[in-house]
N, C-alpha and C positions, 0 to 999 in steps of 0.2 A: 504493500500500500504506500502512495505516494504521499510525503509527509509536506503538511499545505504549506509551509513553512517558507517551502524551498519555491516554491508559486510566490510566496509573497515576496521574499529576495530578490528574486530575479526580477520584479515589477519593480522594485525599488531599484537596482542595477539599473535598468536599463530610463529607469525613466527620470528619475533624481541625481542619480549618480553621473550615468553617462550622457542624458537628453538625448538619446540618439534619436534623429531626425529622417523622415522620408527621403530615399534616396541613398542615405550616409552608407560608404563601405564601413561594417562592422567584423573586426576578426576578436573571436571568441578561441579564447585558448587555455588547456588545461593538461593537466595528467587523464588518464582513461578511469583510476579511479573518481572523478568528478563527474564521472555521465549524466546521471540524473539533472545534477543541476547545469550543465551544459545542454541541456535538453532544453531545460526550462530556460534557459537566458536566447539560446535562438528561438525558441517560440515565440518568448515577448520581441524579438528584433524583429520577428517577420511580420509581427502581428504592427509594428510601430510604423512599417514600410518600407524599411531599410534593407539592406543586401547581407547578409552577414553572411561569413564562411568560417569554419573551426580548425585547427590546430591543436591536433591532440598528441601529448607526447608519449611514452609508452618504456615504464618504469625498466631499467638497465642499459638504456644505451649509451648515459654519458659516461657510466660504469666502463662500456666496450671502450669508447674512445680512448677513455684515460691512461686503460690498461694495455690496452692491443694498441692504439694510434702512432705512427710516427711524428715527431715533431713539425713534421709541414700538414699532415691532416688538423692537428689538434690548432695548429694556430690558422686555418683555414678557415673562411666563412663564406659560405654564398651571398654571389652577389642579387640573389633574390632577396634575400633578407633585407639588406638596404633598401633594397625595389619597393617593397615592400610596407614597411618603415614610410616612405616618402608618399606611399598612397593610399593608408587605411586613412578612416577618418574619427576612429573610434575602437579602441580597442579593452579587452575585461580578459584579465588573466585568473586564474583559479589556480589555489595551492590545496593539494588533496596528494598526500606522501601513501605511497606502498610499504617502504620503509625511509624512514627519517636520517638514518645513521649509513645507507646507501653507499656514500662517497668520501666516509672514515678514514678507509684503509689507504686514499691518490694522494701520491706523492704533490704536497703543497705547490711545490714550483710549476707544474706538469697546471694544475689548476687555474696558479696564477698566469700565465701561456697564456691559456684560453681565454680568462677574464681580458686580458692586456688587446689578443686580436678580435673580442668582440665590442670595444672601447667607441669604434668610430658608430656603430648602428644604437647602442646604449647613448652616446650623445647627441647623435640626432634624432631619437625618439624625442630627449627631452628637450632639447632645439623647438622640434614643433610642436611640443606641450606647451613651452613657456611663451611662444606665439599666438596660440589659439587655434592651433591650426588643428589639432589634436586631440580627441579629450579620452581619457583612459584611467581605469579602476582596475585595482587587485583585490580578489573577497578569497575565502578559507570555506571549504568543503570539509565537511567533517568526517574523517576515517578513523578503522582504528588505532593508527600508529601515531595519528597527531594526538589523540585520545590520550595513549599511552605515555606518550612524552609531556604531556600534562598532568598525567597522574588520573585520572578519571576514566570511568567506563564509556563505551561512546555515546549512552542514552545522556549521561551527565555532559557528557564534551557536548552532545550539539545543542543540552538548554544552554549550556556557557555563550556558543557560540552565537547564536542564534538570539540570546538576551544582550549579547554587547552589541549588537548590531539593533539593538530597541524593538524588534521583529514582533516581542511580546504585547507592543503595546498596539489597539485598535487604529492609527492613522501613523506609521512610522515616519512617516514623512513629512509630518508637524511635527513629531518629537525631535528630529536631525535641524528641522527650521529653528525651533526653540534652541539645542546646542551651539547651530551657529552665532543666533543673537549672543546669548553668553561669553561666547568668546572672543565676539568681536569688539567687547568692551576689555578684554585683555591685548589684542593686537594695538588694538587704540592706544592701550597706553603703553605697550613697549617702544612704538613708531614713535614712541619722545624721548629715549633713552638713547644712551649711546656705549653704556659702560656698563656689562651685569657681573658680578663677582658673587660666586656660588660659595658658601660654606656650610659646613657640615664637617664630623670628628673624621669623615671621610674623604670631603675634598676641600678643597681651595680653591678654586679656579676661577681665572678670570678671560673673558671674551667679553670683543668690541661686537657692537652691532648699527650703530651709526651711520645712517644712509641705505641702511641696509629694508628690502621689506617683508613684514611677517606675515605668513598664511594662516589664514583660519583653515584647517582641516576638518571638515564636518558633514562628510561620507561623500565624498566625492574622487578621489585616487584611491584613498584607502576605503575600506567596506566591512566589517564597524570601521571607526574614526575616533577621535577624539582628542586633536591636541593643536599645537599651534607653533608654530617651526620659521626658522630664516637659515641664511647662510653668513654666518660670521667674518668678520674681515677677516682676508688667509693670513694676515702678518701678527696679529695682535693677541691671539691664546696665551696665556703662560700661566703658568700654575701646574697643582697635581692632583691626580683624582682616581681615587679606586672602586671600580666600578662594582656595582652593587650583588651582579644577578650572572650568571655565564654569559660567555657572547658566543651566538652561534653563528658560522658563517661554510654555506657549500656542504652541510652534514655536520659539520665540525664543531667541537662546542669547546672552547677555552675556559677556563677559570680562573678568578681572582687575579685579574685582569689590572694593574697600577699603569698609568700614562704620566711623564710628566712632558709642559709643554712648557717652550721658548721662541720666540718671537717667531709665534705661530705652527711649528712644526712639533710633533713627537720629537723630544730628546731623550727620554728613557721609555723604556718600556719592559715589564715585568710580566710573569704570570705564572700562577702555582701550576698549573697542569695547561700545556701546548704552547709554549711560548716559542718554540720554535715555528711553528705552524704560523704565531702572532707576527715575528720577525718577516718570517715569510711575504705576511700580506702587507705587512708598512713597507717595502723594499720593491714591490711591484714595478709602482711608477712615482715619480715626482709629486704626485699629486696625492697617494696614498697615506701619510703621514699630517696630512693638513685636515681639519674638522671644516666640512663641508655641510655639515646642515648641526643645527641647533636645536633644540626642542623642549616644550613641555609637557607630559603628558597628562589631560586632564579627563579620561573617562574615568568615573570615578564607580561605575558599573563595574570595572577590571579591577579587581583584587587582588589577582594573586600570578603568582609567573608560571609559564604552560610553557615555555621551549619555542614560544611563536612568536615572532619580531611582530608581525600584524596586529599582534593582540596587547603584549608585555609595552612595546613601548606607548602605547597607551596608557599606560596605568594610573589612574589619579594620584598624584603625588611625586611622582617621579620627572627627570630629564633623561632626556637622551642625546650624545654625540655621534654623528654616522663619521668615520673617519673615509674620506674619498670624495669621489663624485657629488657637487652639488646640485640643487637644483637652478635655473639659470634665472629662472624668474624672481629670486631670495634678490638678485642683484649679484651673488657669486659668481666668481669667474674660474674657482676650481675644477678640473675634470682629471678622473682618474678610472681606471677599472672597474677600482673598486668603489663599494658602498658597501660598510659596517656599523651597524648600529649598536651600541651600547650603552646601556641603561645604569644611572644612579637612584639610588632610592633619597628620597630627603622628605619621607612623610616623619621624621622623628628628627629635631635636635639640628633645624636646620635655618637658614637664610636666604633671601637672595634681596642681594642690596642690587639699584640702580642708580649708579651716577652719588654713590653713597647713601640713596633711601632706601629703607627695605619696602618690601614689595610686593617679598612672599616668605611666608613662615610654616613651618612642617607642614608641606605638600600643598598649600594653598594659596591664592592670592588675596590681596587684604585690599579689597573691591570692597 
């Protein structure tokens, strides 16, 4: 039996999230365990008048490349892909793992290869994001190994999932309206700041944001949502900061995770479990070692950490630093491979001054 749920999602994708419009090429892409709700997400496009076509990926083959590929397949990319890229007009990606831990065992570097040669099609997607040219959402299909890596049965994972995205409540799409008003009175006021200095018995850190401009995230790329992000000036980070929760990145999951930074760039970097793997990824490219988006996560539905970037860095109370690739519309000029997101927690024992006035106090803003 098909659970109605997944009918009301994909009406809200398709029609809140992405607006897709009569005519619009829509490409809908996923893993094969996401069917269902790739079902339901081209139905509402056909039904909207749009064209949409699927990409479905199909669990072990990046496995094959890593292992079997020579160095000129793995740093290869079709030039359909760019093609590609340059002519949807709407795109909705779907995370639904067969297993999570998949791509554990691939030599780091071999990984980082592949992120480095898919760098040009990764920045021109957000090229024509940050133009207008493009509009595109990534939502979480619930299986059971995302289940598992959250700790929960999957009946439990998908009320999780399915409640941060406000699914539960009778009009979801006044309640995301409602979030964004909320928030927009927090961009409002960081668009006047220029200086935020984070403290907590865990971090110190300080980043410029001055000129810079902030997004309200409020179910529109992301699907749940809930927070409100820039791209920091690249030269001006410095401080240190031990991040709260693992960071996972390509299967990989690092731990106790210390950065310190100096005029703008990682100068130390620590970590109790895969710091090699961490090394790894700051050493990519130039651009890997700089904090490219900034953020705070204010869904305050999200409680607790599930192993899922989509979800965790949302979490009311918390920030997050993605180290790499920024978004181009923040006003950042960073572009890298990569894009790592790592989460502090500052719902206890914590600060954030602007320009020397506090702002916000364990996990809140004082609105």
């Amino acid at each position: 039996m098909k659970d109605p749920r997944l009918t009301k999602l994909a009406q809200v994708l398709m029609h809140y999230s992405l607006r897709v419009k009569r005519g619009q090429l829509v490409r809908i892409s996923g893993s094969a365990a996401a069917e269902p709700l790739i079902a339901e997400a081209y139905r509402e496009a056909i039904a909207a008048g749009a064209h949409p076509f699927v990409r479905v990926s199909v669990d072990g083959l990046d496995e094959i490349l890593y292992k079997q590929g020579t160095e000129e397949q793995i740093r290869f990319v079709s030039p359909l892909a760019l093609d590609e890229v340059e002519k949807i007009e709407a795109s909705l990606g779907m995370w639904a793992h067969y297993n999570t831990r998949g791509l554990t065992g691939i030599d780091p570097k071999r990984m980082a290869m592949r992120n480095e040669a898919l760098r040009p099609v990764n920045k021109r997607f957000l090229e024509r994001a940050a133009a207008g040219e493009l509009q595109w959402c990534g939502t979480q299909y619930p299986t059971h190994a995302d289940a598992q890596e959250a700790e929960m049965s999957l009946s439990e994972y998908e009320d999780f999932v399915f409640g941060a995205g406000l699914l539960d409540r009778d009009d979801p799409v006044s309640a995301w309206e409602q979030v964004r008003r909320e928030q927009e009175r927090i961009t409002k006021l960081l668009a006047t700041k220029d200086e935020l200095r984070l403290q907590s018995p865990t971090v110190d850190l300080t980043v410029r944001v001055g000129g810079r401009r902030w997004i309200n995230a409020a179910g529109e790329k992301n699907f749940p949502d809930g927070e409100v992000f820039t791209g920091p000036v690249e030269t001006a980070t410095r401080g240190r900061v031990r991040f709260s929760f693992p960071a996972i990145y390509g299967g990989r999951e690092v731990q106790g995770i210390t950065l310190t930074f100096a005029d703008g760039r990682v100068s130390e970097a620590t970590a109790e479990k895969g710091e090699e793997f961490l090394r790894a990824m700051l050493d990519l490219d130039a651009g890997a070692g700089v904090v490219g988006e900034f953020a705070f996560g204010l869904n305050y539905d999200i409680t607790r950490f599930t192993r899922n970037i989509l979800f965790d860095e949302k979490i009311g109370g918390t920030v997050h630093m993605a180290l790499g690739a920024a978004y181009p519309e923040t006003g950042s000029s960073n572009t890298s491979g990569l894009h790592w997101d790592m989460i502090a927690d500052l719902r206890a024992d914590s600060e954030v001054l602007a320009d020397g006035e506090v702002i916000y106090r364990n996990g809140r803003f004082l609105l």
